[in-house]
VOROTI-248477 format. One record per residue: z, y, x of N, C-alpha, C in turn; residue in one letter. Coordinates in steps of 0.05 Angstrom, whole numbers, padded with zeros to 5 digits. Each point is the difference from the previous one (the first is absolute). Example, Ala and Ser with C-alpha at 12.3 -4.5 7.8 and 13.67 -1.06 7.14 Angstrom:
<gutors>
<gutor n_c3="00156" n_c2="-00114" n_c1="00264" ca_c3="00000" ca_c2="00024" ca_c1="-00018" c_c3="00000" c_c2="00024" c_c1="00018" residuo="a"/>
<gutor n_c3="-00014" n_c2="00021" n_c1="-00007" ca_c3="00001" ca_c2="00024" ca_c1="00016" c_c3="00014" c_c2="00022" c_c1="-00015" residuo="s"/>
</gutors>
This chain:
<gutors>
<gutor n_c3="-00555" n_c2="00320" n_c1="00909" ca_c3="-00007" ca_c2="-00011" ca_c1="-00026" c_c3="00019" c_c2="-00021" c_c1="-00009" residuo="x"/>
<gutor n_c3="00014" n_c2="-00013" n_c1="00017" ca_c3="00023" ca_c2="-00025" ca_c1="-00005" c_c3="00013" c_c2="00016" c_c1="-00020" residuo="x"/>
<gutor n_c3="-00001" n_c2="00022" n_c1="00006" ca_c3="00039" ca_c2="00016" ca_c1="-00013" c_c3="-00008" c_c2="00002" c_c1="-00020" residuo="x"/>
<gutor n_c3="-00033" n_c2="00011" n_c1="-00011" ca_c3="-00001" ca_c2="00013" ca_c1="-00025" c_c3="-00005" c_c2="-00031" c_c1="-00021" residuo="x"/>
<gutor n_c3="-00002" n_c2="-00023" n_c1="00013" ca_c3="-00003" ca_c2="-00013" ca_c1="-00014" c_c3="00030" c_c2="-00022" c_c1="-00004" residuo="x"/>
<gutor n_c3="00016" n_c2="-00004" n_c1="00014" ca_c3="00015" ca_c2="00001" ca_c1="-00004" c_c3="00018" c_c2="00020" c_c1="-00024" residuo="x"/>
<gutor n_c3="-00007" n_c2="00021" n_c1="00008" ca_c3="00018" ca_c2="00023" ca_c1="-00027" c_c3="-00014" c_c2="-00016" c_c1="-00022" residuo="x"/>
<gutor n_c3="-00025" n_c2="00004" n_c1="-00003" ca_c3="-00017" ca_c2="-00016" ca_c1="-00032" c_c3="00005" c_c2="-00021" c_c1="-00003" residuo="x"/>
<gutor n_c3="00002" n_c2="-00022" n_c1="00024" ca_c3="00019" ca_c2="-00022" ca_c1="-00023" c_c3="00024" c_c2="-00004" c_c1="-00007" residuo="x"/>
<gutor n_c3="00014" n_c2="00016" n_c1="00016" ca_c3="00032" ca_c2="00009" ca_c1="-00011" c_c3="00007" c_c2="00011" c_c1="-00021" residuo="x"/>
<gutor n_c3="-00037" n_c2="00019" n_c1="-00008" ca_c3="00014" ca_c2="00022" ca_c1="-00027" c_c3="-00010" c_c2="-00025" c_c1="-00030" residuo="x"/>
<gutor n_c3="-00020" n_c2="-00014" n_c1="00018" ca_c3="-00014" ca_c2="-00028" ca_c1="-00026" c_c3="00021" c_c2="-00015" c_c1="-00007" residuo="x"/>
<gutor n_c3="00013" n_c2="-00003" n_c1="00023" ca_c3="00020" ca_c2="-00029" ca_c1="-00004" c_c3="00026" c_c2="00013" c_c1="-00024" residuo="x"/>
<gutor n_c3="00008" n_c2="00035" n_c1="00013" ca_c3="00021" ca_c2="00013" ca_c1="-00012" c_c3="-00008" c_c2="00003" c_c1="-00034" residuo="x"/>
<gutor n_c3="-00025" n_c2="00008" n_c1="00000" ca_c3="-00014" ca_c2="00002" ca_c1="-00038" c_c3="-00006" c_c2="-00025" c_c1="-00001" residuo="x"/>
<gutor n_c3="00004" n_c2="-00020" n_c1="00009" ca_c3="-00008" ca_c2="-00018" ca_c1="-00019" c_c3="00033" c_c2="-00009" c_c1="-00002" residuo="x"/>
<gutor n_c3="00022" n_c2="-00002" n_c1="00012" ca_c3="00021" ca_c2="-00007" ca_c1="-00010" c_c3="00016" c_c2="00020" c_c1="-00024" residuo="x"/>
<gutor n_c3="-00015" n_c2="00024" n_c1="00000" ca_c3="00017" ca_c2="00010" ca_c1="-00010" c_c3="-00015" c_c2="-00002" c_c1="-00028" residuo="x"/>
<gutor n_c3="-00020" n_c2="-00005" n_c1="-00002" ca_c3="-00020" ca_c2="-00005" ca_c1="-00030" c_c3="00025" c_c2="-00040" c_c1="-00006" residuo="x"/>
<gutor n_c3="-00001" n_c2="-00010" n_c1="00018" ca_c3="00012" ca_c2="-00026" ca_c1="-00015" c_c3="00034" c_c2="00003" c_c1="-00007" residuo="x"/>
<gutor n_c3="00005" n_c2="00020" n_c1="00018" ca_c3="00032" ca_c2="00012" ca_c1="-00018" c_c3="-00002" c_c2="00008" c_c1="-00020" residuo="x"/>
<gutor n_c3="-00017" n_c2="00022" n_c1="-00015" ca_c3="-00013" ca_c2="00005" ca_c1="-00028" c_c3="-00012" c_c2="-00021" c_c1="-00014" residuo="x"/>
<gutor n_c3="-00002" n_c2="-00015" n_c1="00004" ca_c3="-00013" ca_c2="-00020" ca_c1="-00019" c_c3="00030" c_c2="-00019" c_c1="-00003" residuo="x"/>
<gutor n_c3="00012" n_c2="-00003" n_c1="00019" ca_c3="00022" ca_c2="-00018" ca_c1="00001" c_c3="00020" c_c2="00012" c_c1="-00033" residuo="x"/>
<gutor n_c3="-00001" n_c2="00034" n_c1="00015" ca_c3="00020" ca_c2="00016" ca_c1="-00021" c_c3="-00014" c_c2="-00002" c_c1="-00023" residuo="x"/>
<gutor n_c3="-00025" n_c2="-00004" n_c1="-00010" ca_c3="-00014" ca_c2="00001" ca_c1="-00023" c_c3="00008" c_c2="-00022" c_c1="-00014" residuo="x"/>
<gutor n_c3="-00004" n_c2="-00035" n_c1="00021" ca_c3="00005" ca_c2="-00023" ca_c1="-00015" c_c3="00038" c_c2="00006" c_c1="-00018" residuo="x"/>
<gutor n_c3="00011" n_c2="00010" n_c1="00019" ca_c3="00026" ca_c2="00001" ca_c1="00003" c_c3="00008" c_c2="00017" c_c1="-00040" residuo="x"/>
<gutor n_c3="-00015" n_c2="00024" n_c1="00013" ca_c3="00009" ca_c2="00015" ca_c1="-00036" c_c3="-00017" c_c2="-00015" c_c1="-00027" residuo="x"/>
<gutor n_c3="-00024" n_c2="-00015" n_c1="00017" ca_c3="-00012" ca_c2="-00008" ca_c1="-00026" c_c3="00011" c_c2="-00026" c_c1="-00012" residuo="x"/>
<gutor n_c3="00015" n_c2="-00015" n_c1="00019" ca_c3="00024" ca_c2="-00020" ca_c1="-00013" c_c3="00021" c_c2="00011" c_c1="-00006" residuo="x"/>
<gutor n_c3="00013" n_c2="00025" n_c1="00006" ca_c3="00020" ca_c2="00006" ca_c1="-00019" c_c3="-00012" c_c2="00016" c_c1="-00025" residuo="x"/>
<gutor n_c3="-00022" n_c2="00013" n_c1="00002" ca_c3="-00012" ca_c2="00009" ca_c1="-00032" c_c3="-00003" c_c2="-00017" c_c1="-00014" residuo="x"/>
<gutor n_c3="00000" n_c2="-00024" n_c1="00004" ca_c3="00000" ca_c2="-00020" ca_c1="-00020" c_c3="00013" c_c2="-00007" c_c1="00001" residuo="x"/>
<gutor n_c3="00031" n_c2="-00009" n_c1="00017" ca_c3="00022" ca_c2="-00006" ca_c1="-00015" c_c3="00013" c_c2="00018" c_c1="-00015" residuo="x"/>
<gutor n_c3="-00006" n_c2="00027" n_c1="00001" ca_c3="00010" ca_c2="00016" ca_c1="-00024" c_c3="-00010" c_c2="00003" c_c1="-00029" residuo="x"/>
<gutor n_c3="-00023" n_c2="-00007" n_c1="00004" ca_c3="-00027" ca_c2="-00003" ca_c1="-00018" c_c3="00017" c_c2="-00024" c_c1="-00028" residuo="x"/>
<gutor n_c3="00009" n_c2="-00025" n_c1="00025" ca_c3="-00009" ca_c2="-00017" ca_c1="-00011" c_c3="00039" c_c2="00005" c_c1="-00014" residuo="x"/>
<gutor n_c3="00021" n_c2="00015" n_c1="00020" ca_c3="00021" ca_c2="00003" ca_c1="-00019" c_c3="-00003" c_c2="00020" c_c1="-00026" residuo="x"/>
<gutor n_c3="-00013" n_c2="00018" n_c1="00004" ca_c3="00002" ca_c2="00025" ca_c1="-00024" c_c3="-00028" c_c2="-00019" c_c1="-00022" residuo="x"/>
<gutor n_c3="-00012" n_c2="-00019" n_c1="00008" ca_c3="-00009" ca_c2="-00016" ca_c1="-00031" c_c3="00016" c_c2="-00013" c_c1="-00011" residuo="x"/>
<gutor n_c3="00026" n_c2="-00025" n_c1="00018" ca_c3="00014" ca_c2="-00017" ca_c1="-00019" c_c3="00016" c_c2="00022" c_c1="-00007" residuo="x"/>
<gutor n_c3="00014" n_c2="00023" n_c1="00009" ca_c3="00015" ca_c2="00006" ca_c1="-00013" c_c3="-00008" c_c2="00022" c_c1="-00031" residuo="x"/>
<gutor n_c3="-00025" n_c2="00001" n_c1="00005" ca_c3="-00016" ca_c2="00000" ca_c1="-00034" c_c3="-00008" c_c2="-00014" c_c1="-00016" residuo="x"/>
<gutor n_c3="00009" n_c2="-00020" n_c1="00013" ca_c3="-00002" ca_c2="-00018" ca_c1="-00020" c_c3="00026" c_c2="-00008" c_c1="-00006" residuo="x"/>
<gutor n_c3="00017" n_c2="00005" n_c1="00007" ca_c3="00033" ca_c2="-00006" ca_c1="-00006" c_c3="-00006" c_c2="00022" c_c1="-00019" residuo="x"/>
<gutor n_c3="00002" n_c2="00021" n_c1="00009" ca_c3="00006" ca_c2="00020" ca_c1="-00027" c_c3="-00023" c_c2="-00004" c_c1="-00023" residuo="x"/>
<gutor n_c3="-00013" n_c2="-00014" n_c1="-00003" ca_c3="-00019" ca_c2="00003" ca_c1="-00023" c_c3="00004" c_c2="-00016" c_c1="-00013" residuo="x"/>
<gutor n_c3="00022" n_c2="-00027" n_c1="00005" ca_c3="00015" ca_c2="-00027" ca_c1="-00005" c_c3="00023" c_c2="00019" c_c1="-00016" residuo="x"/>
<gutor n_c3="00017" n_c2="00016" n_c1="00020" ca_c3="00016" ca_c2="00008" ca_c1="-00022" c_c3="-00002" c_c2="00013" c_c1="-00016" residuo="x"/>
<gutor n_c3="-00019" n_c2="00018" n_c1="00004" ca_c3="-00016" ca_c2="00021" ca_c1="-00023" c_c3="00003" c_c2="-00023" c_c1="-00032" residuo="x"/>
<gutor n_c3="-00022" n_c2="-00020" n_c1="00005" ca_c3="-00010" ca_c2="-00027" ca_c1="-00014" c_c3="00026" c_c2="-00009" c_c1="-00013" residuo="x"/>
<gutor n_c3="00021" n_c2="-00006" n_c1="00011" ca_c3="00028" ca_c2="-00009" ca_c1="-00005" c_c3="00007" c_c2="00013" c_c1="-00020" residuo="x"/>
<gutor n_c3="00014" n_c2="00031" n_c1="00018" ca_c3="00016" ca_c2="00023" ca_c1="-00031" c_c3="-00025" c_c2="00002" c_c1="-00018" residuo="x"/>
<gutor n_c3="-00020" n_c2="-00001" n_c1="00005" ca_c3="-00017" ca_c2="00005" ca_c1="-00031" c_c3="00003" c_c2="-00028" c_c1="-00019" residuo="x"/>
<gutor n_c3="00005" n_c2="-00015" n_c1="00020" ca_c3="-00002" ca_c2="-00036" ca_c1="-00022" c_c3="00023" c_c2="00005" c_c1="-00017" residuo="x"/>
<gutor n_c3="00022" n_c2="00003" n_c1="00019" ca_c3="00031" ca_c2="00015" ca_c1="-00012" c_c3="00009" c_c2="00010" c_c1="-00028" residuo="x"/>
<gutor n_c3="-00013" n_c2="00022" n_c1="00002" ca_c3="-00012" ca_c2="00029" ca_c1="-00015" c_c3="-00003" c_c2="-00011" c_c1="-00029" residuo="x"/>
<gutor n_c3="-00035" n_c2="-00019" n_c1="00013" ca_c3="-00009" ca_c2="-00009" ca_c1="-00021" c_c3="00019" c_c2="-00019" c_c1="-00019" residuo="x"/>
<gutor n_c3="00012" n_c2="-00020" n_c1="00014" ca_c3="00018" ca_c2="-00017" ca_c1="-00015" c_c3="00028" c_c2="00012" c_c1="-00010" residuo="x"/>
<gutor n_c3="00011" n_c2="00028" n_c1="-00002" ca_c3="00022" ca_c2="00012" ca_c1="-00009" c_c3="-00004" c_c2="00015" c_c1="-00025" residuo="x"/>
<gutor n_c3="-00038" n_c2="00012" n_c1="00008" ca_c3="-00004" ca_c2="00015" ca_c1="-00029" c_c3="-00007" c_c2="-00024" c_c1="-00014" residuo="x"/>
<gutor n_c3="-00009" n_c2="-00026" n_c1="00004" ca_c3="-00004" ca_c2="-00015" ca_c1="-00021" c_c3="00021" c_c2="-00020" c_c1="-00008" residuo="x"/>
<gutor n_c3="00029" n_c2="00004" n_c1="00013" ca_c3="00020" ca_c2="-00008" ca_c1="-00016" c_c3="00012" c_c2="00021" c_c1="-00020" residuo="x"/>
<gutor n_c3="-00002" n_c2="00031" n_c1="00014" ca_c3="00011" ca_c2="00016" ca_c1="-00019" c_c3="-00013" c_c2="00002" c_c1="-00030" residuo="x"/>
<gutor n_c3="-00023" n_c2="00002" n_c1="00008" ca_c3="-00022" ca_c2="00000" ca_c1="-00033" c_c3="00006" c_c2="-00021" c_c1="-00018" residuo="x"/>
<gutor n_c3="00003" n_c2="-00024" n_c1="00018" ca_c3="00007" ca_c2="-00022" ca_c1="-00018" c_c3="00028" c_c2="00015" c_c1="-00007" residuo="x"/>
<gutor n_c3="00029" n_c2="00000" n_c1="00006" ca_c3="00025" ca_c2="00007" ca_c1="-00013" c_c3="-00002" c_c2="00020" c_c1="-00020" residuo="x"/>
<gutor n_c3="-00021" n_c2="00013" n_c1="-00002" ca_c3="-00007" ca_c2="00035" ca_c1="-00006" c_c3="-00007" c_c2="-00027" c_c1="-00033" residuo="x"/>
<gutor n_c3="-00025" n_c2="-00003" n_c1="00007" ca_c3="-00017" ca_c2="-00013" ca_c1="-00030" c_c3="00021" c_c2="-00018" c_c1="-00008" residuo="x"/>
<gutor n_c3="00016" n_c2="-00018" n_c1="00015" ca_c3="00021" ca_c2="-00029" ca_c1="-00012" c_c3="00018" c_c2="00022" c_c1="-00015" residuo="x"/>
<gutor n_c3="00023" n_c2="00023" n_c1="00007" ca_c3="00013" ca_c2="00021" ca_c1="-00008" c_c3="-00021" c_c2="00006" c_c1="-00030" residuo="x"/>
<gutor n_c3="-00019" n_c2="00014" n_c1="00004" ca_c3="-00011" ca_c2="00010" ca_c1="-00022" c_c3="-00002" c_c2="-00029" c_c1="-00028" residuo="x"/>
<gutor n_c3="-00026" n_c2="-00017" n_c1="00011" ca_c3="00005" ca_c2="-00020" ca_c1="-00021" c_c3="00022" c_c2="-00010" c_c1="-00008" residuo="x"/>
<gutor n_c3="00023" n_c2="00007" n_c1="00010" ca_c3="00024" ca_c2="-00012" ca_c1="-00017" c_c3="00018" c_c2="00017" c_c1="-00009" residuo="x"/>
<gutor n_c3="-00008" n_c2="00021" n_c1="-00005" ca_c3="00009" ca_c2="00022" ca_c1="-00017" c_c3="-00020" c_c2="-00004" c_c1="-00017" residuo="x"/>
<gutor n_c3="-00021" n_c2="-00003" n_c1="-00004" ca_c3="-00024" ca_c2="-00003" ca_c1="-00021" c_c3="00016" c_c2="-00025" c_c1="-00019" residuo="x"/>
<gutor n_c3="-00002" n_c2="-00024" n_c1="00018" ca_c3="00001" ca_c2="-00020" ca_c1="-00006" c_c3="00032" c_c2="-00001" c_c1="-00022" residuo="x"/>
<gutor n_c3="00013" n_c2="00010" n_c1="00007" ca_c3="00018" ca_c2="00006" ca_c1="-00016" c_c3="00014" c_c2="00001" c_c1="-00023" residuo="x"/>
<gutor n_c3="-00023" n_c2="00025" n_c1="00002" ca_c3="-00003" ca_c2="00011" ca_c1="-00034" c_c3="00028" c_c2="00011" c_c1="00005" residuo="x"/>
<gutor n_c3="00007" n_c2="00018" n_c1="00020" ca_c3="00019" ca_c2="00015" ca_c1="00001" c_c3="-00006" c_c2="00036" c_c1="-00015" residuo="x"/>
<gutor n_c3="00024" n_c2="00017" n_c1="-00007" ca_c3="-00010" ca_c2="00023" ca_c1="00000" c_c3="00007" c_c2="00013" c_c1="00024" residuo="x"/>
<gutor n_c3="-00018" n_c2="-00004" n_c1="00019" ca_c3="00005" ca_c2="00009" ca_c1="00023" c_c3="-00021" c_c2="00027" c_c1="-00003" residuo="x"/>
<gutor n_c3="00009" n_c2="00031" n_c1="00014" ca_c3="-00013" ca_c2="00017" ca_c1="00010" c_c3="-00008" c_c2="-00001" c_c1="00026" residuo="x"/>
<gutor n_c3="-00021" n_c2="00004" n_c1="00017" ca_c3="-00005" ca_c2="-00002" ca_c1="00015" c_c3="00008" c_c2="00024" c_c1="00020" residuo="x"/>
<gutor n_c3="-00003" n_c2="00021" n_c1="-00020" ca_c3="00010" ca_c2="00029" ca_c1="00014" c_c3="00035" c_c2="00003" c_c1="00016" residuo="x"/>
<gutor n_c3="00015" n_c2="-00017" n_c1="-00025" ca_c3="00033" ca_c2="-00003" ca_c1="00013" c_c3="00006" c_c2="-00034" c_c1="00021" residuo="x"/>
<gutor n_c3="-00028" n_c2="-00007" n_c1="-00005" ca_c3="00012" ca_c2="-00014" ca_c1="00027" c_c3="-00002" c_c2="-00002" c_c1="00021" residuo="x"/>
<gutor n_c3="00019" n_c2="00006" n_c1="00024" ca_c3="00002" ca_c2="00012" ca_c1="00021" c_c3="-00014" c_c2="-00023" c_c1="00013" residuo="x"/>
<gutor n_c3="00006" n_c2="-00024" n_c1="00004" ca_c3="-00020" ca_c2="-00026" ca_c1="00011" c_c3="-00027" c_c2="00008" c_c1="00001" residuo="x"/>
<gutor n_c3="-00004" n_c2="00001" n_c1="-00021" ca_c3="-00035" ca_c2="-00002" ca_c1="-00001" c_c3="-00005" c_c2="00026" c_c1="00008" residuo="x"/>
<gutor n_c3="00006" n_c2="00021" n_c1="-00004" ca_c3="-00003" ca_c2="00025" ca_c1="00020" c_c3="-00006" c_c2="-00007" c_c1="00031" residuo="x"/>
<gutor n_c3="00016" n_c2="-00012" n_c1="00002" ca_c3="00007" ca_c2="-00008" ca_c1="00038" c_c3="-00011" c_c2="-00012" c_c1="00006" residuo="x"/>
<gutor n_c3="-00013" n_c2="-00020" n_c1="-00021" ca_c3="-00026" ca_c2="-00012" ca_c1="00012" c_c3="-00019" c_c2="00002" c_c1="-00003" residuo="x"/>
<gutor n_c3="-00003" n_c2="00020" n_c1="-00017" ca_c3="-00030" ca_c2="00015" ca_c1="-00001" c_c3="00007" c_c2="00010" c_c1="00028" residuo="x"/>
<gutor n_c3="00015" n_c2="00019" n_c1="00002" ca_c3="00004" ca_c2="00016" ca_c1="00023" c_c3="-00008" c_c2="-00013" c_c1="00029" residuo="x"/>
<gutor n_c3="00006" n_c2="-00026" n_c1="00001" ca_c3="00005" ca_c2="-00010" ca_c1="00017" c_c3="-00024" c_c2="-00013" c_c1="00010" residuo="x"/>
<gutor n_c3="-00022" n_c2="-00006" n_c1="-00019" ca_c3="-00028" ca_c2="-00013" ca_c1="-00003" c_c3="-00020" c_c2="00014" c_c1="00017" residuo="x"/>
<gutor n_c3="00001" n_c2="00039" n_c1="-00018" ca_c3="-00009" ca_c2="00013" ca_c1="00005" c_c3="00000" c_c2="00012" c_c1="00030" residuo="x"/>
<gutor n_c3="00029" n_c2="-00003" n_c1="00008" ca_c3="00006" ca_c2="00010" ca_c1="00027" c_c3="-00011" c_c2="-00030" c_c1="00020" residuo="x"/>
<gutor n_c3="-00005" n_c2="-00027" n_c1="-00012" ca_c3="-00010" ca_c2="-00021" ca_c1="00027" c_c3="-00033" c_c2="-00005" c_c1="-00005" residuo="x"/>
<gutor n_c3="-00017" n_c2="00020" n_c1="-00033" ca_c3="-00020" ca_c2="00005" ca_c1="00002" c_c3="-00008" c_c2="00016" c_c1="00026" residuo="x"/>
<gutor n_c3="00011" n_c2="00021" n_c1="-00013" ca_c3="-00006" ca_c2="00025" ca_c1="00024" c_c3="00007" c_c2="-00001" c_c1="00038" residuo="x"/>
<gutor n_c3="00019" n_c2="-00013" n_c1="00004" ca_c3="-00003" ca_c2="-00017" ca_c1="00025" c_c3="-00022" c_c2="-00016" c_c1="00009" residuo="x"/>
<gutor n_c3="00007" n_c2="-00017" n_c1="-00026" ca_c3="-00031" ca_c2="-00018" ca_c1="00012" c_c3="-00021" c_c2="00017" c_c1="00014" residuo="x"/>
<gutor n_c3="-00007" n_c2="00013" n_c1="-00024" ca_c3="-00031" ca_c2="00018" ca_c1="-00003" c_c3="00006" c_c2="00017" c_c1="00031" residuo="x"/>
<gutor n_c3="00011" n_c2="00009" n_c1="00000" ca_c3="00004" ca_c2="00016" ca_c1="00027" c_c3="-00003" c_c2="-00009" c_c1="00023" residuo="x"/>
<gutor n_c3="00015" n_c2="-00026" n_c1="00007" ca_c3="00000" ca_c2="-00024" ca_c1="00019" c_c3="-00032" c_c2="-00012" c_c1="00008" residuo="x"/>
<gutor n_c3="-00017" n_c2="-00002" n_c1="-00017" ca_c3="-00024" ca_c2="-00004" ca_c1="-00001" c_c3="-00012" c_c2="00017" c_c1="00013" residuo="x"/>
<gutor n_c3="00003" n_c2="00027" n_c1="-00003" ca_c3="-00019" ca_c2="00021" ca_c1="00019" c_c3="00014" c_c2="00002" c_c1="00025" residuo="x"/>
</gutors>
C-alpha cells in the first residue's frame, strides 16, 4: 500500500504543478492581451487625430477657395465690367475647381 500511495501523491503533486504552469501561461498571455489591447487603441486614436486633422485641412482650403471664387466674382460685378462669364477661362476653373473640392469633400465624409 506504501507504493500505491506514494504513486497518488506523485500524480497530486504532478496535476497540481502542472494546473499552476497553466495559470502561470494564462497570467502570462493575459498581460500581453492587454498590451496589445492597449497598443491597437492608442494607435486609433492616432488615426482618428489624423483623420480629424486632413478633414480640419480640407475644411480650411474649401473655405479659402469659395472665398477667392465669391472675392473673383464680386469684382467682376463690382466693376461694371462687360465681362462674359462664358469666355472667361478663370472663372471656369474656378467653378471647376469648387465643384471638384465640393465633391471631395462630400466623398471624404462617407
Amino acid at each position: 500500500m506504501d507504493k500505491k500511495e506514494y504513486s497518488f501523491h506523485d500524480d497530486v503533486k504532478e496535476t497540481i504543478k502542472d494546473h499552476e504552469e497553466r495559470i502561470r501561461d494564462l497570467e502570462i498571455f493575459k498581460h500581453e492581451f492587454k498590451f496589445q489591447l492597449s497598443n491597437i487603441e492608442k494607435n486609433q486614436s492616432d488615426l482618428k487625430t489624423t483623420v480629424l486633422e486632413m478633414g480640419s485641412e480640407q475644411s480650411k482650403n474649401f473655405k479659402l477657395i469659395l472665398e477667392k471664387f465669391f472675392n473673383i466674382t464680386d469684382e467682376a460685378v463690382n466693376a461694371k465690367k462687360e465681362i462674359t462669364l462664358i469666355d472667361r477661362k478663370e472663372v471656369w476653373g474656378l467653378i471647376t475647381l469648387v465643384v471638384g473640392m465640393v465633391l471631395t469633400y462630400l466623398l471624404n465624409l462617407k
